[in-house]
BAFIBA-729015 format. One record per residue (C-alpha): chain; x, y, z. Coordinates in steps of 0.5 Angstrom, whole numbers, plus 500, padded with zeros to 3 digits. Layout:
! BAFIBA-729015
<node ch="A" c1="X" c2="Y" c3="Z"/>
...
***
This chain:
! BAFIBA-729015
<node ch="A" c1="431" c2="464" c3="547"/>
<node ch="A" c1="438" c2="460" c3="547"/>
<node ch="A" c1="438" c2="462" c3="539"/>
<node ch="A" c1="437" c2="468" c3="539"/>
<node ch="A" c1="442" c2="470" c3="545"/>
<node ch="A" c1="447" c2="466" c3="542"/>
<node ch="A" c1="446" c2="470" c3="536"/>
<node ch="A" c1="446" c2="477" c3="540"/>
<node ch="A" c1="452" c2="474" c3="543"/>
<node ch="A" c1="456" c2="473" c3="537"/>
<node ch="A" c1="454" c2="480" c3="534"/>
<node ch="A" c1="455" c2="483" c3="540"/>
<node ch="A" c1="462" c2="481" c3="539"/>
<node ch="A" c1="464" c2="482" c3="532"/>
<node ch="A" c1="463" c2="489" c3="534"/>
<node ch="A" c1="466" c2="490" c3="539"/>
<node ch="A" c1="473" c2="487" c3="534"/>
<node ch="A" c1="471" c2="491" c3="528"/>
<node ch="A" c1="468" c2="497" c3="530"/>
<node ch="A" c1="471" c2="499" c3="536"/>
<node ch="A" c1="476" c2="505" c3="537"/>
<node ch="A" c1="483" c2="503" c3="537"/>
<node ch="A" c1="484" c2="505" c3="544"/>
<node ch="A" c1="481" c2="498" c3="545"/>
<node ch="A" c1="486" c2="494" c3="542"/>
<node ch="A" c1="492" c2="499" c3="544"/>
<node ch="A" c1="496" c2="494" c3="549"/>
<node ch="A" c1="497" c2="489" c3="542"/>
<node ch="A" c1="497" c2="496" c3="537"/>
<node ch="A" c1="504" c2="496" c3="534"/>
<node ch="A" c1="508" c2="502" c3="534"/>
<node ch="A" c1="511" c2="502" c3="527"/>
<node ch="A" c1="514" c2="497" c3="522"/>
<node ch="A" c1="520" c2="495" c3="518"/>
<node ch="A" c1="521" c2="490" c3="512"/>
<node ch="A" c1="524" c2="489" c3="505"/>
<node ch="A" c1="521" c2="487" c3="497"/>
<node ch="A" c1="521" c2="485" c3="492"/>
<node ch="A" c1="517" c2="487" c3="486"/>
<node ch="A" c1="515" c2="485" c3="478"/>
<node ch="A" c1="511" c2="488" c3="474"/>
<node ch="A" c1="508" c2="491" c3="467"/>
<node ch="A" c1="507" c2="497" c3="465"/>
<node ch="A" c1="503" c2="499" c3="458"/>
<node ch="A" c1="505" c2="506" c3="456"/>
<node ch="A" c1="501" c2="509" c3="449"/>
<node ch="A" c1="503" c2="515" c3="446"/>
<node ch="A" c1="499" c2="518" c3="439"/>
<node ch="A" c1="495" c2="511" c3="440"/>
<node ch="A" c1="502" c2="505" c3="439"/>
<node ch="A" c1="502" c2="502" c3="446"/>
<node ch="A" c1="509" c2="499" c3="449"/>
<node ch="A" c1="510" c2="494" c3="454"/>
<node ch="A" c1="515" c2="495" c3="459"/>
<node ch="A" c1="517" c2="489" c3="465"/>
<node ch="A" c1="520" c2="492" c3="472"/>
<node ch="A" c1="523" c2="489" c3="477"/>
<node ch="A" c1="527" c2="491" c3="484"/>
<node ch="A" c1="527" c2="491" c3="491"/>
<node ch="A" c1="525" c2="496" c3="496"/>
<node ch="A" c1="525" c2="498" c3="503"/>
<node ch="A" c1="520" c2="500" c3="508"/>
<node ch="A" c1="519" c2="503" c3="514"/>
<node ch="A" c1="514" c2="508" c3="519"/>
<node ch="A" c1="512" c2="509" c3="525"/>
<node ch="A" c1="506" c2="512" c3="529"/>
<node ch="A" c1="508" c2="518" c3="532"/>
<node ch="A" c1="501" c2="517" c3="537"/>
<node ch="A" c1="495" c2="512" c3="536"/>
<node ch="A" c1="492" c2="517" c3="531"/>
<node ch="A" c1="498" c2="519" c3="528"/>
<node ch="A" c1="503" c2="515" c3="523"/>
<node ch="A" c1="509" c2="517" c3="518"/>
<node ch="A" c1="513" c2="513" c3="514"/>
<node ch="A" c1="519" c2="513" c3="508"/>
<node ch="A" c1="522" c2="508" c3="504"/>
<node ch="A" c1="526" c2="507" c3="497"/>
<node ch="A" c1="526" c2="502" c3="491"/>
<node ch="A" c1="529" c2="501" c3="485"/>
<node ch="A" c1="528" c2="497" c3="479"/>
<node ch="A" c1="530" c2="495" c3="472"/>
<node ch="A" c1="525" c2="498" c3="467"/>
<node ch="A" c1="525" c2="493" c3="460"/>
<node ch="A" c1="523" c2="497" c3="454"/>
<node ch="A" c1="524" c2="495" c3="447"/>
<node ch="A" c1="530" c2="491" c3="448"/>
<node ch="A" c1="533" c2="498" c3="453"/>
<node ch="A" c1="534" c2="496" c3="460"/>
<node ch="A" c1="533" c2="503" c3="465"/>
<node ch="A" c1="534" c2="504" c3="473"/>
<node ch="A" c1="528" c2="506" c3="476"/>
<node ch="A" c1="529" c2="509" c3="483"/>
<node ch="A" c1="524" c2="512" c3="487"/>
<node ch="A" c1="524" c2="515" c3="494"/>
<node ch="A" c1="518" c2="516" c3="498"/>
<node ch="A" c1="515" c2="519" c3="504"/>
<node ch="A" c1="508" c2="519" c3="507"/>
<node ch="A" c1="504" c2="521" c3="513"/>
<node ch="A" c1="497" c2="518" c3="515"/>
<node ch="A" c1="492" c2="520" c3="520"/>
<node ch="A" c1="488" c2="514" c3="522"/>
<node ch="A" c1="481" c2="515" c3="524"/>
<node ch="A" c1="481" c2="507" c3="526"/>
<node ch="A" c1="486" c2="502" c3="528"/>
<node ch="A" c1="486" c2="494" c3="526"/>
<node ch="A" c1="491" c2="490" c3="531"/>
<node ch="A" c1="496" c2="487" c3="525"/>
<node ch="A" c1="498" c2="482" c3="531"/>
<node ch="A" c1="492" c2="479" c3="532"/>
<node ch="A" c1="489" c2="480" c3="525"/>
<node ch="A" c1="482" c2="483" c3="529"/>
<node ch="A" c1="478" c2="490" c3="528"/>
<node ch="A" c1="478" c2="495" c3="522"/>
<node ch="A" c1="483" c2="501" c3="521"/>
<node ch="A" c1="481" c2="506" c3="516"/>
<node ch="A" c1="487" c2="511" c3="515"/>
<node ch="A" c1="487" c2="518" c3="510"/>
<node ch="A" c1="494" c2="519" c3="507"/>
<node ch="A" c1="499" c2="523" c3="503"/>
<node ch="A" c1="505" c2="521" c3="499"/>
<node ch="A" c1="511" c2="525" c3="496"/>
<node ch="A" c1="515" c2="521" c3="491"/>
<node ch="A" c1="520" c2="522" c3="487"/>
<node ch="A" c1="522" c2="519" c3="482"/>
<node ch="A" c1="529" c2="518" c3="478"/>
<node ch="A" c1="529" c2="515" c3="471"/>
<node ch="A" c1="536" c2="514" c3="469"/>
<node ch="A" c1="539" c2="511" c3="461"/>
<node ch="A" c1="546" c2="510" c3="460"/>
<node ch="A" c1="549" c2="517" c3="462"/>
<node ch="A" c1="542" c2="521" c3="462"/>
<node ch="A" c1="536" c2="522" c3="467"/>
<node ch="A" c1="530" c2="525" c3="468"/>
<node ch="A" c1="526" c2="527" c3="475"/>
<node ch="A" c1="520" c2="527" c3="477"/>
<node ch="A" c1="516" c2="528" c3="483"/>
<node ch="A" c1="509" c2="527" c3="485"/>
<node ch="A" c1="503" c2="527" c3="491"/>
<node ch="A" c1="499" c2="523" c3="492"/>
<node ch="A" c1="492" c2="523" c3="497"/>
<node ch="A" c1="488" c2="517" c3="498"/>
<node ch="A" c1="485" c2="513" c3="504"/>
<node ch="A" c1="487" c2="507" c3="506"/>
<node ch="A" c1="482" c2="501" c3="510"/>
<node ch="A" c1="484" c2="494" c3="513"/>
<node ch="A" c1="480" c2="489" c3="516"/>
<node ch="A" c1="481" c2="484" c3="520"/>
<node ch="A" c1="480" c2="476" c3="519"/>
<node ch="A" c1="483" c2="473" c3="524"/>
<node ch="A" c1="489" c2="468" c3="525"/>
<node ch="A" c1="494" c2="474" c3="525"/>
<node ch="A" c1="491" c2="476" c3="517"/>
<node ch="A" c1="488" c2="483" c3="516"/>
<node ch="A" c1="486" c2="485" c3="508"/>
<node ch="A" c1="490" c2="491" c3="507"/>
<node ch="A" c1="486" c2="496" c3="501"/>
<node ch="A" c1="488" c2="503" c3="499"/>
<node ch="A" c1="487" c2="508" c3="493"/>
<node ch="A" c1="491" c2="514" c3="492"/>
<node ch="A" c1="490" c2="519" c3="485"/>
<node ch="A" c1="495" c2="525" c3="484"/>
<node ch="A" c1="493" c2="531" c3="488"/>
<node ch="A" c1="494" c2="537" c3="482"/>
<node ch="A" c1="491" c2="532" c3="478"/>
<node ch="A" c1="484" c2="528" c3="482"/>
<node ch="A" c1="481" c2="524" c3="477"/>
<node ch="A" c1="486" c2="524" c3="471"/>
<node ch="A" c1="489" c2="517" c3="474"/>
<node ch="A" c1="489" c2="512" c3="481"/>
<node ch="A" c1="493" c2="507" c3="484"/>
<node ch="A" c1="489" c2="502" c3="488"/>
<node ch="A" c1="492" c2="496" c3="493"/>
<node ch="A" c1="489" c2="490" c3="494"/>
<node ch="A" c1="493" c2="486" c3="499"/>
<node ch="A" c1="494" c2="481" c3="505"/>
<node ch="A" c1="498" c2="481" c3="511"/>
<node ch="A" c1="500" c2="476" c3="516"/>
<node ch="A" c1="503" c2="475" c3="522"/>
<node ch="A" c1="507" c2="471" c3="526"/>
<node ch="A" c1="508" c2="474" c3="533"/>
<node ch="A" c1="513" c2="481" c3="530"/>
<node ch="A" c1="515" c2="478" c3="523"/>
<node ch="A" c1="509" c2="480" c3="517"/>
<node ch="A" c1="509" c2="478" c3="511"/>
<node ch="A" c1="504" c2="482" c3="506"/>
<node ch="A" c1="503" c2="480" c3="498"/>
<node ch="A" c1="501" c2="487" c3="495"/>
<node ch="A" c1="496" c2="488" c3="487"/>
<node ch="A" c1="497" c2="495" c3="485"/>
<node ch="A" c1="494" c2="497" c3="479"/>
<node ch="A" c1="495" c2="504" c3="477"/>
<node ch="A" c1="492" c2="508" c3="470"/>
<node ch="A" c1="494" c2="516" c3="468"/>
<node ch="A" c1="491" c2="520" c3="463"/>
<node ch="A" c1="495" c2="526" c3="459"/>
<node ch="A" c1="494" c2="530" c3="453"/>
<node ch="A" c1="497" c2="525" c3="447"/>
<node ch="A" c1="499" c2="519" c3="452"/>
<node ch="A" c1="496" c2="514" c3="458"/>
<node ch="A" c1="500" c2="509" c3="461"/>
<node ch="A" c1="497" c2="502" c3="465"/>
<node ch="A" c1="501" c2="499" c3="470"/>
<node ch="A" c1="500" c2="492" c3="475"/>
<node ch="A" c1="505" c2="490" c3="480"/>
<node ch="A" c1="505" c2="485" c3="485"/>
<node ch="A" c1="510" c2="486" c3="491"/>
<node ch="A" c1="511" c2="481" c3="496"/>
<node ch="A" c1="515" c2="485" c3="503"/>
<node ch="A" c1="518" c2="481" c3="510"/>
<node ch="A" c1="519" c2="485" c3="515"/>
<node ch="A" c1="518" c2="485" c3="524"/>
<node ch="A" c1="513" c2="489" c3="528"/>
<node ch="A" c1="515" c2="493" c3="534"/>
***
């Protein structure tokens, strides 16, 4: 009998950090964030089937805020140096995003289970000498988060084009830690897209300080 409350008493609260409406967790919840990155990459880009490797590297900035428990938005900027075939290119990116959050995690305390469903407009700027070429793009996605504890939450998501669902995909797998207000996170991106006469194939690892508030 004492093995079998203590087991009921330890599922009884694993539940109650992980599967729990955010509500419960609201007085440690943040209500937004900030931070700077860093980011390096590859990109491997195939046209009539010859592959080129590009290697990028940048800063960006990053911020968001939650308009309610429920409801957060979000912006940020970066740019990078692209390297391809021995010619440098500027890369900027801007981007703003909404999220609908069915569930929270608590980043500060690295407890509960957050899933989110998020949009994303980005344009882009691809900029060589004295030319440039733009592009914009929107993303849908879903965003999860889980609880480890010790101020860590794994931190995951998958987005793909909206007008071209299937066609291609970026997928996030992360870490994130806390220290009272600083967070720290290391982000994996790996991101495909398919088109008529070419395809491209990317990984990014971005690594980002910032504080909650």
């Amino acid at each position: 009998m004492i093995k079998t409350s203590s087991f009921l008493t330890g599922l009884t609260l694993f539940l109650a950090t992980s599967f729990l409406p955010a509500t419960v967790f609201a007085a440690d919840l943040h209500n937004g964030m900030i931070s700077v990155a860093s980011l390096n990459g590859t990109q491997d880009v195939t046209i009539l089937g010859v592959t080129l490797e590009a290697d990028h590297e940048g800063t960006a900035l990053l911020g968001s805020v939650f308009l309610s428990d429920k409801t957060e938005i979000g912006a940020g900027y970066s740019k990078s140096e692209l390297t391809l075939l021995g010619s440098e290119f500027d890369e900027e990116i801007m981007f703003a995003n909404a999220k609908y959050h069915f569930s929270r995690a608590n980043l500060r305390e690295g407890h509960g289970m957050g899933l989110a469903a998020e949009i994303v407009i980005s344009d882009t700027k691809l900029s060589y000498n004295s030319s440039s070429d733009y592009n914009q793009t929107t993303h849908v996605g879903l965003n999860y988060q889980l609880g480890l504890g010790a101020g860590f939450t794994l931190d995951t998501a998958i987005r793909t084009v909206i007008d071209d669902i299937g066609e291609g995909y970026i997928a996030d797998i992360g870490i994130i830690k806390t220290l009272d207000d600083l967070v720290l996170k290391a982000t994996y991106t790996l991101s495909t897209d398919e088109a008529d006469i070419s395809s491209s194939d990317g990984d990014t690892l971005m690594v980002s300080i910032g504080f909650l508030f």
